[in-house]
ROPANU-744819 format. One record per atom (N, C-alpha, C): x, y, z; residue in three letters. Coordinates in steps of 0.001 Angstrom, whole numbers, padded with zeros to 6 digits, always signed. Layout:
residues N
XYZALA...
END
This chain:
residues 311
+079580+135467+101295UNK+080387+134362+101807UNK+081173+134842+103019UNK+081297+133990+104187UNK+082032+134557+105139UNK+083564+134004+104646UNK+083977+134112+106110UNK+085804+133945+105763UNK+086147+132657+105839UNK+085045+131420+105809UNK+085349+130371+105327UNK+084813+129725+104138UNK+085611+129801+103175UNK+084815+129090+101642UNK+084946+128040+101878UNK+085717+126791+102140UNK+084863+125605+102586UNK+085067+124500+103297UNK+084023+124034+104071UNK+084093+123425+105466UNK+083675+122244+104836UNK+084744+121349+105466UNK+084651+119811+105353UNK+084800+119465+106369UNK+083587+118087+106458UNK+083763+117476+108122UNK+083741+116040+107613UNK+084740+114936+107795UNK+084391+113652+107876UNK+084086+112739+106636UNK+084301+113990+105441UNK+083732+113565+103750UNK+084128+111781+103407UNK+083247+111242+103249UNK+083423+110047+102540UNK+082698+109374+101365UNK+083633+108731+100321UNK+083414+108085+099786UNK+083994+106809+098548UNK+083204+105562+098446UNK+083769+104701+098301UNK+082989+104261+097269UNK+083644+103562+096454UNK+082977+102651+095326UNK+083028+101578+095365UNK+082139+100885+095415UNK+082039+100054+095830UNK+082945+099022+097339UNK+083909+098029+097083UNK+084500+097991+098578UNK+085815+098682+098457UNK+085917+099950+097550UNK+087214+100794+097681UNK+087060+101740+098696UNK+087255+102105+099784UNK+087120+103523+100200UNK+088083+104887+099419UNK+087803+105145+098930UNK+088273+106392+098558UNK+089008+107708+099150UNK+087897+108255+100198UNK+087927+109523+100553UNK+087476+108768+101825UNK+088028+108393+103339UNK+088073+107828+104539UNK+087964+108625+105679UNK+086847+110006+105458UNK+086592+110702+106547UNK+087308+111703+106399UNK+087374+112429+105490UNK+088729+114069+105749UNK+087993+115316+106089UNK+088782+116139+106434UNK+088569+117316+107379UNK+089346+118373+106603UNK+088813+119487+106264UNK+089119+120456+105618UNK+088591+121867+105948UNK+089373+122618+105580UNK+089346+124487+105980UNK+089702+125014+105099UNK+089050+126021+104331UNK+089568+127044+103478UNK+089517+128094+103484UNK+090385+128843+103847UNK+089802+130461+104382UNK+088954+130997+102662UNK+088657+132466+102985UNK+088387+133005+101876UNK+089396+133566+101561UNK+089610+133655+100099UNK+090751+134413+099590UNK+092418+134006+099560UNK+092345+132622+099865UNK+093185+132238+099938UNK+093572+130974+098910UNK+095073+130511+098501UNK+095121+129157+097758UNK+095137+128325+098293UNK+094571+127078+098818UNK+094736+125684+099167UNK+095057+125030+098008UNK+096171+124142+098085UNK+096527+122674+097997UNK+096565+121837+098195UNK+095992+120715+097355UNK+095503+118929+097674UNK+096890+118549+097108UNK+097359+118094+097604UNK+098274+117158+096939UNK+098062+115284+097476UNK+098667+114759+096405UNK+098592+113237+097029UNK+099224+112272+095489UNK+099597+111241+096137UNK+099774+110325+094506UNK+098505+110118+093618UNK+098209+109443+092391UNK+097642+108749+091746UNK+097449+108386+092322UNK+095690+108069+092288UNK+094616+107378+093424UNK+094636+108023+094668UNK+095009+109054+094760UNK+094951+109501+096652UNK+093609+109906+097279UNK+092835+110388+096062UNK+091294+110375+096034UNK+091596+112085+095694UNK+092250+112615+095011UNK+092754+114356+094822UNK+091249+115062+093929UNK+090817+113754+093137UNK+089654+114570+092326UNK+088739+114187+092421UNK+088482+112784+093495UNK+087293+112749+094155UNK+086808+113540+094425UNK+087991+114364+095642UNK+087677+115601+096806UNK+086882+116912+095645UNK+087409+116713+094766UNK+086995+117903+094087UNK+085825+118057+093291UNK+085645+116276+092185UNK+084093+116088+092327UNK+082857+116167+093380UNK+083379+115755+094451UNK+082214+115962+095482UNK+082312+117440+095589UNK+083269+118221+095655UNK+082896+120077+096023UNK+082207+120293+095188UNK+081900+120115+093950UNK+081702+120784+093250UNK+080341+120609+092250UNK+079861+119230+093263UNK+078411+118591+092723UNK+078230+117744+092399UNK+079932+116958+091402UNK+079463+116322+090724UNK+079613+114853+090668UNK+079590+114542+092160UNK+079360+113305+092868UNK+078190+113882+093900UNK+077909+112404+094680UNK+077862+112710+096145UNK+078138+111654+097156UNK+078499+112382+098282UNK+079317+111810+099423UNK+078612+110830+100096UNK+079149+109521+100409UNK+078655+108786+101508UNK+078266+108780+102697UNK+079067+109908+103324UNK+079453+110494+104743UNK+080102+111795+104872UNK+079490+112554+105864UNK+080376+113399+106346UNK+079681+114564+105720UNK+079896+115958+106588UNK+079235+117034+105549UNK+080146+117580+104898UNK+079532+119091+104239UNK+080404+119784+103070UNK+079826+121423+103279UNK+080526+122395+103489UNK+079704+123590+102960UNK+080829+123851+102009UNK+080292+124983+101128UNK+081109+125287+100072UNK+080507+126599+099550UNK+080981+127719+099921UNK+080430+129172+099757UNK+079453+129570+100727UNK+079277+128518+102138UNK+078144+128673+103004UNK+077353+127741+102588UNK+077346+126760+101555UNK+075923+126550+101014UNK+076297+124996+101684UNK+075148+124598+102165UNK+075457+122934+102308UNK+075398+121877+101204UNK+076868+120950+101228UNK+076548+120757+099380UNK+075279+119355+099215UNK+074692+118710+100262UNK+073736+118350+100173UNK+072189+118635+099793UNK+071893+120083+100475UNK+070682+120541+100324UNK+070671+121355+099686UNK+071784+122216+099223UNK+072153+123627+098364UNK+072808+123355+097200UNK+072991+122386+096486UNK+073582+122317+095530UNK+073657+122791+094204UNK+072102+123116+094109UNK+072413+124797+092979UNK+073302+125565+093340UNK+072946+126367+094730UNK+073538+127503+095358UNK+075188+127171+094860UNK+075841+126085+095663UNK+076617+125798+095155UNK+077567+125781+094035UNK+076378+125266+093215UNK+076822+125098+091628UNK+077316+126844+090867UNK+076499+127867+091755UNK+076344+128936+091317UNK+077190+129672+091520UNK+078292+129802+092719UNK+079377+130606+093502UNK+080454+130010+093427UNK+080547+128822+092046UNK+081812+128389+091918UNK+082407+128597+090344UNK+083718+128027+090072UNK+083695+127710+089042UNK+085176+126511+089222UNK+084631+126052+087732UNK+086000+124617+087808UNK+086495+124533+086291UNK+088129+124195+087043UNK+088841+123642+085326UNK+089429+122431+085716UNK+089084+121890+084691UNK+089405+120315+085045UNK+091560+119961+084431UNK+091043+118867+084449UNK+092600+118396+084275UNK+093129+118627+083013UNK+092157+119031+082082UNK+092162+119139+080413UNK+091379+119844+080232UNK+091875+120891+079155UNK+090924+122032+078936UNK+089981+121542+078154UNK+088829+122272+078412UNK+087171+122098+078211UNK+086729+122749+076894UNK+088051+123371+076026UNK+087040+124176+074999UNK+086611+123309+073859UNK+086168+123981+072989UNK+085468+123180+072007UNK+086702+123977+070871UNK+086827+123175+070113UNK+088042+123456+069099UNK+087911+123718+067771UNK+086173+123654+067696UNK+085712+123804+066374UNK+085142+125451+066451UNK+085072+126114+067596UNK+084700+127762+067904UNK+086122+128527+068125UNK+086147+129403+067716UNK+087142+130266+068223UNK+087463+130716+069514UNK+088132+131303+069779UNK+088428+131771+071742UNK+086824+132343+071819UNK+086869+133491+071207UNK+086205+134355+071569UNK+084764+133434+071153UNK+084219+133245+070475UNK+082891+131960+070544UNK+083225+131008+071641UNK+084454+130783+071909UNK+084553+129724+073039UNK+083623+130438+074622UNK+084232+131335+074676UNK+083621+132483+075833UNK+082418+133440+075926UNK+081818+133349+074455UNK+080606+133582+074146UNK+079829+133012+074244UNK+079687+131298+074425UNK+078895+130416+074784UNK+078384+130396+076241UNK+079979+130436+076677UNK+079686+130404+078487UNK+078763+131552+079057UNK+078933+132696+078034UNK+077876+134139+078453UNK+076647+133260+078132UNK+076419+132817+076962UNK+075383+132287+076784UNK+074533+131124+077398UNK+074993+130622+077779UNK+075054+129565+078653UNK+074744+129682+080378UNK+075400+131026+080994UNK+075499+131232+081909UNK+074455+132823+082169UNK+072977+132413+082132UNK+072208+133168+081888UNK+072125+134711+083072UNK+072756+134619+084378UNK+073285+135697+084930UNK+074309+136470+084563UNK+075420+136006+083600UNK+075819+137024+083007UNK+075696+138212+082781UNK+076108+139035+082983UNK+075737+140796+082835UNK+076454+141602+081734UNK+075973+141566+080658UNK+077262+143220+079959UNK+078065+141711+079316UNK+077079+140524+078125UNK+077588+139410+077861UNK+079408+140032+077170UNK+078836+140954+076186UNK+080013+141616+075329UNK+081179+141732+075822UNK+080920+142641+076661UNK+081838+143520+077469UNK+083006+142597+078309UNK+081834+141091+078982UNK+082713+140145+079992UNK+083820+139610+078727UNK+083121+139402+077512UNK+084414+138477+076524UNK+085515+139579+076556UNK+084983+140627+075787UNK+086214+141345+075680UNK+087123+141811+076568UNK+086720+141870+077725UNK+087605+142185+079147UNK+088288+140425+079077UNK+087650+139415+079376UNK+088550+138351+079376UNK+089572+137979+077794UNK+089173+138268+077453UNK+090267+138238+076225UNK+091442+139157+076563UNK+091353+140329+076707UNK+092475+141220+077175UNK+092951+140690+078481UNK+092140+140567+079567UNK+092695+140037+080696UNK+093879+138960+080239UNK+093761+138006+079612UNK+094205+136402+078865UNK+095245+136777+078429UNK+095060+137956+078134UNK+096382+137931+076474UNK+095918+137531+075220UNK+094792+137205+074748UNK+093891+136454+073931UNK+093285+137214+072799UNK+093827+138663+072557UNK+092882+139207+071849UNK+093726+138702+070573UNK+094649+138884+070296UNK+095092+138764+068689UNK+095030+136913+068303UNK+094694+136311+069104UNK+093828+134771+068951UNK+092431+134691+069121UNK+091814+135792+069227UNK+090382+135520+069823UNK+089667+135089+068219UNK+089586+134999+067226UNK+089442+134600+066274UNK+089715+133904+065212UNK+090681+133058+066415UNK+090877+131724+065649UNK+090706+130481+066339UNK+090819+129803+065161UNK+089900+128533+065902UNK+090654+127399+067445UNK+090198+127084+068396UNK+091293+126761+069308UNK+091601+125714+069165UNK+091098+125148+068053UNK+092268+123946+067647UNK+093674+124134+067476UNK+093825+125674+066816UNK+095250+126308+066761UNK+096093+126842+067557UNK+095196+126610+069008UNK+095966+127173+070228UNK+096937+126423+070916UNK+098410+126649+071125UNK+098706+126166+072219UNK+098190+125562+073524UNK+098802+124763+073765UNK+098455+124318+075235UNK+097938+125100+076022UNK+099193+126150+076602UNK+099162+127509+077433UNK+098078+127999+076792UNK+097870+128522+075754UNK+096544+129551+075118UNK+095424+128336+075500UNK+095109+127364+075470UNK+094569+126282+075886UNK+093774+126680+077261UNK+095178+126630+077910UNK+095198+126012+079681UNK+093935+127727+079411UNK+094894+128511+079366UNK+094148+130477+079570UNK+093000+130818+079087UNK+092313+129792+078089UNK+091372+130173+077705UNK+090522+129223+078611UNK+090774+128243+078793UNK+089715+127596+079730UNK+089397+128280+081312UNK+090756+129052+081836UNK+090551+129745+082950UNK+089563+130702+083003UNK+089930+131446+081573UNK+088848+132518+080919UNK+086891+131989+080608UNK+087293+131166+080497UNK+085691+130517+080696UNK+084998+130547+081895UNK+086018+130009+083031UNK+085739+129425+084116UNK+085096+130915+084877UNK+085907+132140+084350UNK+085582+133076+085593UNK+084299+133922+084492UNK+083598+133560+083794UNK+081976+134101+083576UNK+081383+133558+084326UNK+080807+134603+085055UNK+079588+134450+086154UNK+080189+135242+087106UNK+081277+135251+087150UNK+082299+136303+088476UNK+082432+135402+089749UNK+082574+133620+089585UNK+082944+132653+090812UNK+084120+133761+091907UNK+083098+133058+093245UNK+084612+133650+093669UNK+085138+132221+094423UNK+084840+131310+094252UNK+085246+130135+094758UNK+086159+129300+093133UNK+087068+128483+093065UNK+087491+128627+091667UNK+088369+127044+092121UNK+087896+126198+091616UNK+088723+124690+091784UNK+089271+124569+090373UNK+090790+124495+090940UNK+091919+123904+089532UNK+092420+122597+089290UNK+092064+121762+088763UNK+091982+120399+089036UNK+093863+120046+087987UNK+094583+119662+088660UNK+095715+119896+088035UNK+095664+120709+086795UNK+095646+122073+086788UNK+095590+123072+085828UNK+096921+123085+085148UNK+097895+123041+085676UNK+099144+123520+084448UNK+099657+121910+083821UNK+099266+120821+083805UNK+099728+119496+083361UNK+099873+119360+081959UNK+101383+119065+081569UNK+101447+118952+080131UNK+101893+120581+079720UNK+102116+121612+080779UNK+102578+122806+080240UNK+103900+123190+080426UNK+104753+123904+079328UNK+106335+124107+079300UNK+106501+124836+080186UNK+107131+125425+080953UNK+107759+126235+082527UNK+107229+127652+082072UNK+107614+128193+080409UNK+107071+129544+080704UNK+105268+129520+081001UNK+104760+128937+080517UNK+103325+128722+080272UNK+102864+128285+081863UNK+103540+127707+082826UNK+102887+126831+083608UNK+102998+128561+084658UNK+104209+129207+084495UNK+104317+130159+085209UNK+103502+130930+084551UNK+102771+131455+083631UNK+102192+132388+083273UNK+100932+132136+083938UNK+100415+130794+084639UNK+099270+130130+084979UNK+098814+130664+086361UNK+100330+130737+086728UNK+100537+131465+088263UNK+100433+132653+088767UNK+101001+133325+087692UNK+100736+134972+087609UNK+098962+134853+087541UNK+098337+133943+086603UNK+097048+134601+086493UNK+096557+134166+087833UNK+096621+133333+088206UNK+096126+132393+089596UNK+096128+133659+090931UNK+097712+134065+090785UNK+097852+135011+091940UNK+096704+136186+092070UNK+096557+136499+090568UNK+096192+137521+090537UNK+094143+137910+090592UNK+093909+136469+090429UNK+092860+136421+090966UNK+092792+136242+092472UNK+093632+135578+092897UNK+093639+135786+094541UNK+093828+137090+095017UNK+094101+138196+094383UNK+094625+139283+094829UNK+093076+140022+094869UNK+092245+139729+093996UNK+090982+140212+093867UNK+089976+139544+094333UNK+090201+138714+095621UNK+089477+138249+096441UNK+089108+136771+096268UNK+089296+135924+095109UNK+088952+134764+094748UNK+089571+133854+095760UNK+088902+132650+095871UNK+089232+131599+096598UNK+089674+130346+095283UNK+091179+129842+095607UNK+091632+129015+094966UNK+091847+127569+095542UNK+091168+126127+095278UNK+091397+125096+095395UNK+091971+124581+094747UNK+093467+123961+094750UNK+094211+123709+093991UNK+094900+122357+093751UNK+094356+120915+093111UNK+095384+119673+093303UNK+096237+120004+092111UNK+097555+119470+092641UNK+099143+119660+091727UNK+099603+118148+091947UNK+100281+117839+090568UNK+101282+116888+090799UNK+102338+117652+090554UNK+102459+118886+090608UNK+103811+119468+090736UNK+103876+120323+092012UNK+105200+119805+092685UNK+105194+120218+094053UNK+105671+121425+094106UNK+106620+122001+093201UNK+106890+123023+092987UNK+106004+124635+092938UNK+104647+123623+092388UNK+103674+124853+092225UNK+103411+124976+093437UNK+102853+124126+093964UNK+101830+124231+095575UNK+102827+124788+096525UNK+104600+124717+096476UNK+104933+125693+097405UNK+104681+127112+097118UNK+105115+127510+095603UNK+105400+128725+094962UNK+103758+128801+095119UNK+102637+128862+095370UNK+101257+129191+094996UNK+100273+129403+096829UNK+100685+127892+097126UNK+100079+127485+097956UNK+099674+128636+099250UNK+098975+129084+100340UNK+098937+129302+101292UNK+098699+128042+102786UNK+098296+127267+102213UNK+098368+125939+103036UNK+097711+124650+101876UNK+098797+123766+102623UNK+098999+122617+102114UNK+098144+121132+102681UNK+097497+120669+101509UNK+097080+118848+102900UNK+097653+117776+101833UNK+097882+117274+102556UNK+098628+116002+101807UNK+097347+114670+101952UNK+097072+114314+100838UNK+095966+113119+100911UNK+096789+111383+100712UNK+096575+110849+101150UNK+097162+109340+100778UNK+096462+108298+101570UNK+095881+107380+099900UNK+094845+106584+100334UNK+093420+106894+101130UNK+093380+107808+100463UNK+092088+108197+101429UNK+091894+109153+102378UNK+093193+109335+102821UNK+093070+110225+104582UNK+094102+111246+104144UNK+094030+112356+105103UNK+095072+113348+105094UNK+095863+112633+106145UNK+097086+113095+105565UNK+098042+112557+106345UNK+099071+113820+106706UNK+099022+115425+106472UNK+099386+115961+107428UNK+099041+117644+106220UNK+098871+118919+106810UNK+098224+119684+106871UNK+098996+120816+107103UNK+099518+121994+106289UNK+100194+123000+106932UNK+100844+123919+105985UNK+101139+125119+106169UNK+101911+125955+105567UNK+102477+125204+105092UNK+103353+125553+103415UNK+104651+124967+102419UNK+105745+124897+104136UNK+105802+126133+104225UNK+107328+126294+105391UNK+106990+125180+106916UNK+105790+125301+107360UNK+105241+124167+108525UNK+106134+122795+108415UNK+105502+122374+107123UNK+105272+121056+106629UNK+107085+120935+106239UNK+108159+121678+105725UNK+109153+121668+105510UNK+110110+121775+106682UNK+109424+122213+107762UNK+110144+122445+109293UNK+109951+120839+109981UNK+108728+120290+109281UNK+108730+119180+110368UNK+109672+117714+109870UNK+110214+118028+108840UNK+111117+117299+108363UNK+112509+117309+108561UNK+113423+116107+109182UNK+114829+116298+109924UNK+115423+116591+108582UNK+116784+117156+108543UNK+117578+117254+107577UNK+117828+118394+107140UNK+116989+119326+108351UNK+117580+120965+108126UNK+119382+120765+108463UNK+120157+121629+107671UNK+121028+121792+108575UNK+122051+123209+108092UNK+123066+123313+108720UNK+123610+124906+108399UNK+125244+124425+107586UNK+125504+124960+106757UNK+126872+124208+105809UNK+127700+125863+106094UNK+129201+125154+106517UNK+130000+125552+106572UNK+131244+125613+105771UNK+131581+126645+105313UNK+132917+126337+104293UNK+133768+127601+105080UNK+135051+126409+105293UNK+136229+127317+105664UNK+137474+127231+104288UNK+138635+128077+105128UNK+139879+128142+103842UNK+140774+127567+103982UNK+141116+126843+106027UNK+142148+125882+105900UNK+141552+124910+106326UNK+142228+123737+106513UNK+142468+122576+106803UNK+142333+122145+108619UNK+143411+123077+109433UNK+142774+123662+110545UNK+141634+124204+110956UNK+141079+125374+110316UNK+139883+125840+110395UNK+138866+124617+110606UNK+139123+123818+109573UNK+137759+123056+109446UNK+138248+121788+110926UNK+139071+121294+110944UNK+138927+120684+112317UNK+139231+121222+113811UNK+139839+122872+113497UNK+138638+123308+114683UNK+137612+123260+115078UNK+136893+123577+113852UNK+135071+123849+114171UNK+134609+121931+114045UNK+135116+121223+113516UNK+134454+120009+113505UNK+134887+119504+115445UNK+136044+119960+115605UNK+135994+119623+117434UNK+134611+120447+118148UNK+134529+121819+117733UNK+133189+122239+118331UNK+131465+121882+118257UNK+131569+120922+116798UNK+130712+120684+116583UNK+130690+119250+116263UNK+130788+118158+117211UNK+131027+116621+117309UNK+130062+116150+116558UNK+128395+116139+116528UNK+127916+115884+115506UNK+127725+115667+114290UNK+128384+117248+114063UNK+128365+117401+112356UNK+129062+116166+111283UNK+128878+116858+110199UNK+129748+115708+108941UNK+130693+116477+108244UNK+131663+115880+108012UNK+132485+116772+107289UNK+132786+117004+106136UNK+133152+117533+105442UNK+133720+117132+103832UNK+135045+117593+103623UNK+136062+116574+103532UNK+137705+117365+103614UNK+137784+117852+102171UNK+137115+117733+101402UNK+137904+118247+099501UNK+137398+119318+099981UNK+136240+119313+100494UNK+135376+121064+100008UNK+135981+121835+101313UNK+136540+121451+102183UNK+136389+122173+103431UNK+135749+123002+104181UNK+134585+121926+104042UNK+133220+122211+104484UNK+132524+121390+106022UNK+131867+122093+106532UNK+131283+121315+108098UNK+129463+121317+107393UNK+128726+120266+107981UNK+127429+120089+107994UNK+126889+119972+109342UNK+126547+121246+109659UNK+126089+120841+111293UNK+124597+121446+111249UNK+123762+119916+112176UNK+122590+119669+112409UNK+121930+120672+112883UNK+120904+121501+112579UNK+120214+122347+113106UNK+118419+122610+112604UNK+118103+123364+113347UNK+116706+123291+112953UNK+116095+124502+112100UNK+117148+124944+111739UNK+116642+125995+110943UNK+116416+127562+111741UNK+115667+127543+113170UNK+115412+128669+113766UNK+116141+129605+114218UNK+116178+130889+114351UNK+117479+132090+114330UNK+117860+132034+115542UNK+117355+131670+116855UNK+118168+131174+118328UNK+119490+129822+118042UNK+118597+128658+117474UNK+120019+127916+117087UNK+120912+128542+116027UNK+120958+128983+115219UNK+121174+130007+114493UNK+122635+130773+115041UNK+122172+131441+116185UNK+123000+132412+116733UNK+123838+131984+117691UNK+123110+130893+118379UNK+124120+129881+119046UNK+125386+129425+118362UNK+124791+128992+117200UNK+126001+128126+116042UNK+126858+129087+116027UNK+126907+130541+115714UNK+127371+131767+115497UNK+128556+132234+116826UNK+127692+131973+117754UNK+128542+131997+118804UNK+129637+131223+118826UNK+129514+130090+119041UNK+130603+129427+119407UNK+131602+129741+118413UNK+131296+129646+117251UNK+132438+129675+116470UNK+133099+131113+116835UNK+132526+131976+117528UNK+133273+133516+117402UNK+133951+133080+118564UNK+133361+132234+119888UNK+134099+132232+121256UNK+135581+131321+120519UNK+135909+130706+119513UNK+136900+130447+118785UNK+137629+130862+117933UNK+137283+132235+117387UNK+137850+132849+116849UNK+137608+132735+115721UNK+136931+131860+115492UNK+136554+130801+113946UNK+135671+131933+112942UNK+135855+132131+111863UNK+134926+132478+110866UNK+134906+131871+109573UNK+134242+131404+109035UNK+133488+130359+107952UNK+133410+131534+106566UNK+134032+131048+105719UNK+134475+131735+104513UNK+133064+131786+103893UNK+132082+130345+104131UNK+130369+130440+103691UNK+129750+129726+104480UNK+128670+130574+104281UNK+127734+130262+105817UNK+126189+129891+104407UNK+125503+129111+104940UNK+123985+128987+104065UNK+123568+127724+104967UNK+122202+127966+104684UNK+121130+127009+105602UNK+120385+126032+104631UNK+120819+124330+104940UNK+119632+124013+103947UNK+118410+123147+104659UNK+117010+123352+104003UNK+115844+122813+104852UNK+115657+121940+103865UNK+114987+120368+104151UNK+114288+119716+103424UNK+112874+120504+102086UNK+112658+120217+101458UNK+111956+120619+100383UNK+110633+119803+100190UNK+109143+120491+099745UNK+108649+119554+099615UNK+108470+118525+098624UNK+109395+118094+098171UNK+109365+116776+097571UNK+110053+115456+098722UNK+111021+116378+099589UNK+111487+115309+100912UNK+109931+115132+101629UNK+109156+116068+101557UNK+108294+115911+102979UNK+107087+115003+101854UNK+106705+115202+100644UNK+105690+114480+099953UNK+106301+112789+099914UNK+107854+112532+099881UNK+107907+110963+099862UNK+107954+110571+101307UNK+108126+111256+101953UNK+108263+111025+103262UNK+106951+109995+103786UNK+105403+110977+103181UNK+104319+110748+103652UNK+103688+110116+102930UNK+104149+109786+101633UNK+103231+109322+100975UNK+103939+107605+100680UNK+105110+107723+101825UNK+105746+106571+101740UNK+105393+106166+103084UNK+104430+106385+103479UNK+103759+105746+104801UNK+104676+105682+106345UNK+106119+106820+105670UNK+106971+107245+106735UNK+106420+108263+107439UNK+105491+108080+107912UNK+104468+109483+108957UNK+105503+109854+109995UNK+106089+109246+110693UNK+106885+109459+112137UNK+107422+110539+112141UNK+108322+111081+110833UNK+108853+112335+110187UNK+108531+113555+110915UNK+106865+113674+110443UNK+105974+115039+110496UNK+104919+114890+111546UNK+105432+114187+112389UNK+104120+114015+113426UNK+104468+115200+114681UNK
END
């Protein structure tokens, strides 16, 4: 695989007179996490049925491991792997039969034994590997289905909202494993309805709504292009603070807290400017901290058809 796992040009598709997926454009380096994000209905697992075979597109091409997903779609089928929105095991086999099937099943397999027992330890799974996964937690759930997913040795790996329905320690334990296949070269496609993950995970972000991407970029990009950075000031008198509010006419004030809110963009030149003046005044700020919009400001922003924001 080269250093792009997968190239989207123009992908469409519609059911009948819905359009769905309205022409999108996509890049995934290798080795890296991408994030789909978008509301209910944004077309988040369309995009991911069509990668992954198990549609096909109206329009537009697809490679996916190099392979074109039109004419290559074994190939395809072969250099990936997927967990869907709900784990896939069967609840009447144990972990370890759960992952013995997929050896079985997955007739390139090599050293069938050896892959369970390394993924069981990998998991955390060994002192459950023999019981039935009806008795598993969610989390033991979510981990054992990941553990399925990587027999065959995918290095392409689509998580179709993977941590949903999981408690904070579990959803983070999801992350550690996630990272840590990225660390060993895997390529991660990732839709979240938690925005939290796709910053903490993400290496670049696309935002889908209604069909189209509607904007594309680093967690930090996509958080820069949103107004409402600004730098908070807390002084100790009363003076202090309407000194610096004369230097800084814009800002907002807060008299209980004796605090200034002045508009800035976040970058260390305005930054040092702000810094300045207050020293050419003699002024020093008892607390200094910077706050940037978050992406949950920049996801309602766009998915509230307020584009102007991030353009």
């Amino acid at each position: 695989m080269n250093d792009t796992a997968i190239a989207v040009s123009g992908l469409r598709k519609a059911f009948g007179d819905k359009v769905v997926l309205d022409g999108i454009d996509l890049d995934v380096p290798a080795g890296t996490i991408f994030s789909l994000l978008g509301p209910n209905g944004a077309g988040k697992t369309t995009t991911v049925n069509l990668l992954t075979t198990l549609m096909t597109a109206d329009g537009g091409t697809a490679k996916v491991a190099g392979h074109d997903l039109a004419t290559d779609a074994k190939a395809v089928r072969a250099a990936i792997g997927v967990t869907g929105q709900f784990a896939a095991v069967d609840e009447l086999l144990t972990g370890q039969e759960n992952l013995q099937l997929m050896v079985d099943l997955n007739r390139g397999a090599v050293g069938g034994k050896r892959v369970v027992s390394d993924l069981l330890e990998r998991f955390d799974l060994v002192e459950s590997a023999k019981k039935p996964a009806s008795t598993y937690s969610g989390g033991m759930r979510r981990k054992l289905d990941l553990a399925m997913t990587l027999v065959g040795d995918p290095r392409i790996i689509f998580l179709d909202e993977p941590t949903t329905g999981l408690d904070p320690r579990s959803r983070r334990t999801m992350w550690s494993l996630i990272r840590e296949l990225v660390a060993d070269g895997v390529t991660i496609f990732l839709t979240t309805q938690y925005l939290e993950e796709a910053d903490q995970l993400a290496d670049r972000i696309a935002v889908l709504d209604q069909g189209r991407l509607v904007a594309t970029g680093t967690p930090d990009e996509l958080k820069r292009r949103m107004p409402g950075t600004h730098v908070r000031l807390r002084f100790t008198t009363v003076a202090e603070l309407d000194a610096a509010a004369g230097i800084f006419p814009g800002a907002t004030r807060d008299d209980e807290a004796l605090a200034l809110r002045v508009p800035s963009d976040g970058g260390t030149k305005s930054l040092r400017e702000l810094l300045d003046r207050l020293d050419e005044r003699s002024l020093g700020a008892e607390e200094f901290s910077v706050h940037t919009p978050d992406l949950d400001d920049v996801f309602l922003a766009l998915t509230g058809h307020d584009t102007e924001a991030v353009k």
